[in-house]
C-alpha positions as CSV (number, residue, x, y, z in Angstrom):
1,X,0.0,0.0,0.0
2,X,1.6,3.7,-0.9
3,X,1.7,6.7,1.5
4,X,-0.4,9.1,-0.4
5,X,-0.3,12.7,1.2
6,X,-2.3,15.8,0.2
7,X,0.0,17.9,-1.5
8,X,0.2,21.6,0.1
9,X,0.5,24.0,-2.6
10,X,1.1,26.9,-0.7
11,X,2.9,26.9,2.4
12,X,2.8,30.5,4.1
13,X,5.4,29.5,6.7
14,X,8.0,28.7,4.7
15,X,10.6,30.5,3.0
16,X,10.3,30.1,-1.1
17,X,12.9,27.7,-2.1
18,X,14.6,28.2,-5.2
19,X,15.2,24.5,-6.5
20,X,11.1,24.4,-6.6
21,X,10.8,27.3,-8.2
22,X,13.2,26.1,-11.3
23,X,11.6,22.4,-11.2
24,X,7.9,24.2,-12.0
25,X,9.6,26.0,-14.4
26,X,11.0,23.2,-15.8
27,X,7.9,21.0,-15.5
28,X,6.0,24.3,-17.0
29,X,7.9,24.3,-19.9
30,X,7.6,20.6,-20.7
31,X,3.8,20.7,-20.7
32,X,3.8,23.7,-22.6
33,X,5.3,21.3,-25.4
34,X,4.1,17.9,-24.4
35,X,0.3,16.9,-26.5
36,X,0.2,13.3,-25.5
37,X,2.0,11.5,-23.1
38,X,3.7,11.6,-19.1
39,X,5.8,13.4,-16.8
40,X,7.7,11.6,-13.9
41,X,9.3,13.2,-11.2
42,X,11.9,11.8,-9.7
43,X,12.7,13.3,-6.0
44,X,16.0,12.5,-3.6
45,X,16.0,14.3,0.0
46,X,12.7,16.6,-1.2
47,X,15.0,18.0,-4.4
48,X,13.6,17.0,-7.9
49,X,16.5,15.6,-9.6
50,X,15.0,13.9,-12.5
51,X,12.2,14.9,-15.3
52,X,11.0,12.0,-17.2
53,X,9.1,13.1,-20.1
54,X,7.2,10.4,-21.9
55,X,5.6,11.4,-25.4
56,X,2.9,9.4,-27.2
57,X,2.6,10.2,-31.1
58,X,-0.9,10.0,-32.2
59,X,-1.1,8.2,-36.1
60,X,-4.1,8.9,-38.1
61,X,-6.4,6.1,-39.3
């Protein structure tokens, strides 16, 4: 069974980090690109150190 958690979005008692602020860039400019497919994040010691981007190509019939 996984340890699911609700994700807090906004934390108003912590100070912004930087690393999370370039990962949703990063993430941000993948789905600006990305029509079909999946992103995985990878995350060591709460850093995101890996972006998996998966993309399906659609063929017409």
């Amino acid at each position: 069974m996984s340890n699911h958690r609700p994700i807090e979005f906004i934390r108003h008692d912590a100070p912004e980090r930087k690393d999370i602020v370039t990962s949703i860039d990063k993430v941000r400019g993948v789905l600006e690109q990305l029509r079909f497919g999946s992103i995985t994040l990878t995350v060591h010691d709460a850093r995101v150190v890996q972006i998996d981007v998966t993309e399906k190509t659609r063929l017409g019939g």
